[in-house]
C-alpha positions, -999 to +999 in steps of 0.1 A: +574-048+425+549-043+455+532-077+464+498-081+472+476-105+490+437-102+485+417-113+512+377-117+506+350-143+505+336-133+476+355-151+443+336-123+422+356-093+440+387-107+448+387-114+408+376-080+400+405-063+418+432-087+404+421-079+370+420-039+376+453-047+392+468-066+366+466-034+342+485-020+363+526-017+363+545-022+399+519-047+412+517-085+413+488-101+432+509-132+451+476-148+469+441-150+475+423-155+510+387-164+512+386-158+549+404-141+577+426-172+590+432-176+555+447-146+555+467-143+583+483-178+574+492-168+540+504-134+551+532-155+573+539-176+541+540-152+514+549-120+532+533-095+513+540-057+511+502-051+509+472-068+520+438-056+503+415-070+533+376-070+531+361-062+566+331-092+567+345-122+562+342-161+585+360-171+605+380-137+611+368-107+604+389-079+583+392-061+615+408-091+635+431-095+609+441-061+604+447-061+645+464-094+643+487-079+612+502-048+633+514-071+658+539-088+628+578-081+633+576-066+599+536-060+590+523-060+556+505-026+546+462-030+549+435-013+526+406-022+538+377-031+508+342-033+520+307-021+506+299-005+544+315+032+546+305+030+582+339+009+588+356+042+576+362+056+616+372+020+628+395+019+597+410+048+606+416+042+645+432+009+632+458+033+613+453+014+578+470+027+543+438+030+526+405+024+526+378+013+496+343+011+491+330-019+469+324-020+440+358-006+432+366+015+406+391+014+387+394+055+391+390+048+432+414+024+431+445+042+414+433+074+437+437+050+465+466+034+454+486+068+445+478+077+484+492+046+499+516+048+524+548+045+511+560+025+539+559-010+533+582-041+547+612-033+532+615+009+540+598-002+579+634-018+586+653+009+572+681+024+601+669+062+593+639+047+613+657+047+645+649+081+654+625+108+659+634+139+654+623+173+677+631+209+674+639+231+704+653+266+701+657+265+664+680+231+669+669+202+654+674+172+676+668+133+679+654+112+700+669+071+695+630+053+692+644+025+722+643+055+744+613+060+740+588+053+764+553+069+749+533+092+728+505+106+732+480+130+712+477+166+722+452+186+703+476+192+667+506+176+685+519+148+699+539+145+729+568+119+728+583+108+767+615+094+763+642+087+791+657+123+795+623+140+787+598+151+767+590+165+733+567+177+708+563+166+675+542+172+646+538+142+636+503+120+643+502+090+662+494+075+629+522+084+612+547+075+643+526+043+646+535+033+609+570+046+607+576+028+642+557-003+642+584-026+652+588-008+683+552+009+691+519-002+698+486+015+703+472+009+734+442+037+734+432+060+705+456+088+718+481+069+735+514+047+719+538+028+737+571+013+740+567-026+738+601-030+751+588-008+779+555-023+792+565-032+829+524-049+838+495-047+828+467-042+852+435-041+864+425-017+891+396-021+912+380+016+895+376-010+862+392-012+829+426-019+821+465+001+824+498-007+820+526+005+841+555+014+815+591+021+831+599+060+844+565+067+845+544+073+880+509+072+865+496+039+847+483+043+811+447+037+800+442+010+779+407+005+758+384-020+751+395-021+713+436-025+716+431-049+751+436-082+725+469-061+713+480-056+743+478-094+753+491-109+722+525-084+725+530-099+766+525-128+759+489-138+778 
C-alpha cells in the first residue's frame, strides 16, 4: 500500500483528490497539509511514500518543500498539483515523479499515477542501489556509489568521476538523482555530487558560488536555485 500525503490550501482540492484516490486500489491518503510547514512536519511524522504537493501555498511554497524533501535521509516521492503549467520546467529541474494540472482528472491522474516513479522509500534503501553500472569494451562493470565523486550532463550522457576514473552512462542526472538520493545532490542543473565528498564551499571574488569536492583540481559551479541545498546538507 503506497502512502500519501496531500499538501494544499485549498480544502476543495485536497478533497477532490482523496476521493479520486479513494477509488482507487494500492493507495491510502495518510494526511492532509494546508500549508508548506504543514507539510514538511507531517512528512517527518507520517513518512509518506508520496507527497501530492501544490506549488502556491503560505507559509512555504510547493517548491520550498519539494527542495526541503530531497534533503530527507529517505525522501518521500513529489507530484506536484498546481493550476499554472508554467511550474512545469521548475518541476522538472527539481527532478519530481510527476507533475499535474488542476483541476485533476480523474483520466490525468491514473495517466500520472501509472508513470510515477517506481522508486519510493522502501526500494531507495535497497543494497542493489549501491552501484552504478558502466560498460567498457563490451564488459559491463560497476562503480560502488561512495566512490563516487560527481556527475555531470554531457549532451545524451552523463559522465560519472569516481576515485579511479571516469565513466559514461546512459542514465540522466534525474534518474541517478532519484536512484541515488541518499548519497547525491544537485548542485547546478547539470552537475551532481557526492555529499560525503564536498570538501568547502566557496565564494570566489569572480561571484557566485563552488564547492571544492575531494580528487578534483577545479571547483564546481553552484546556482542560485540549489545554493539553500547546498547549505542545509553542510550544515550552515
Amino acid at each position: 500500500m503506497i502512502k500519501i500525503l496531500i499538501a494544499d490550501d485549498e480544502p476543495l482540492a485536497r478533497a477532490r483528490i482523496k476521493r479520486l484516490l479513494a477509488a482507487k486500489e494500492d493507495y491510502i491518503v495518510v494526511g492532509e497539509a494546508s500549508n508548506g510547514e504543514q507539510a514538511i512536519e507531517l512528512c517527518k511524522q507520517l513518512q509518506p511514500d508520496l507527497v501530492m504537493l501544490d506549488i502556491n501555498m503560505p507559509k512555504q511554497s510547493g517548491l520550498e518543500v519539494a527542495a526541503e524533501l530531497k534533503q530527507f535521509s529517505i525522501p518521500p516521492a513529489v507530484m506536484f498539483l498546481t493550476a499554472h503549467s508554467e511550474h512545469a520546467l521548475t518541476a522538472f529541474e527539481l527532478a519530481v515523479d510527476g507533475y499535474l494540472v488542476k483541476p485533476v482528472s480523474d483520466q490525468a491522474l491514473a495517466k500520472a499515477m501509472a508513470q510515477l516513479s517506481k522508486l519510493n522509500r522502501t526500494q531507495i534503501s535497497l543494497p542493489e542501489n549501491n552501484y552504478i553500472s558502466y560498460q567498457l569494451a563490451g564488459v559491463i562493470r560497476r562503480i560502488n556509489i561512495d566512490e563516487v565523486v560527481c556527475c555531470i550532463a554531457e549532451q545524451k550522457y552523463t559522465r560519472v568521476v569516481f576515485f579511479k576514473g571516469e565513466a559514461l552512462v546512459e542514465q540522466s542526472l534525474k534518474q541517478l538523482e532519484h536512484s541515488y538520493s541518499l548519497q547525491l545532490l544537485r548542485i547546478h542543473r547539470n552537475t551532481l555530487v557526492n555529499k560525503q565528498h564536498i570538501v568547502s564551499l566557496n565564494s570566489p571574488p569572480s561571484g557566485g558560488h563552488t564547492v571544492t569536492m575531494k580528487l578534483l583540481e577545479e571547483p564546481l559551479a553552484v546556482s542560485r536555485r540549489e545554493l539553500k541545498n547546498v547549505k542545509a546538507v553542510m550544515g550552515k
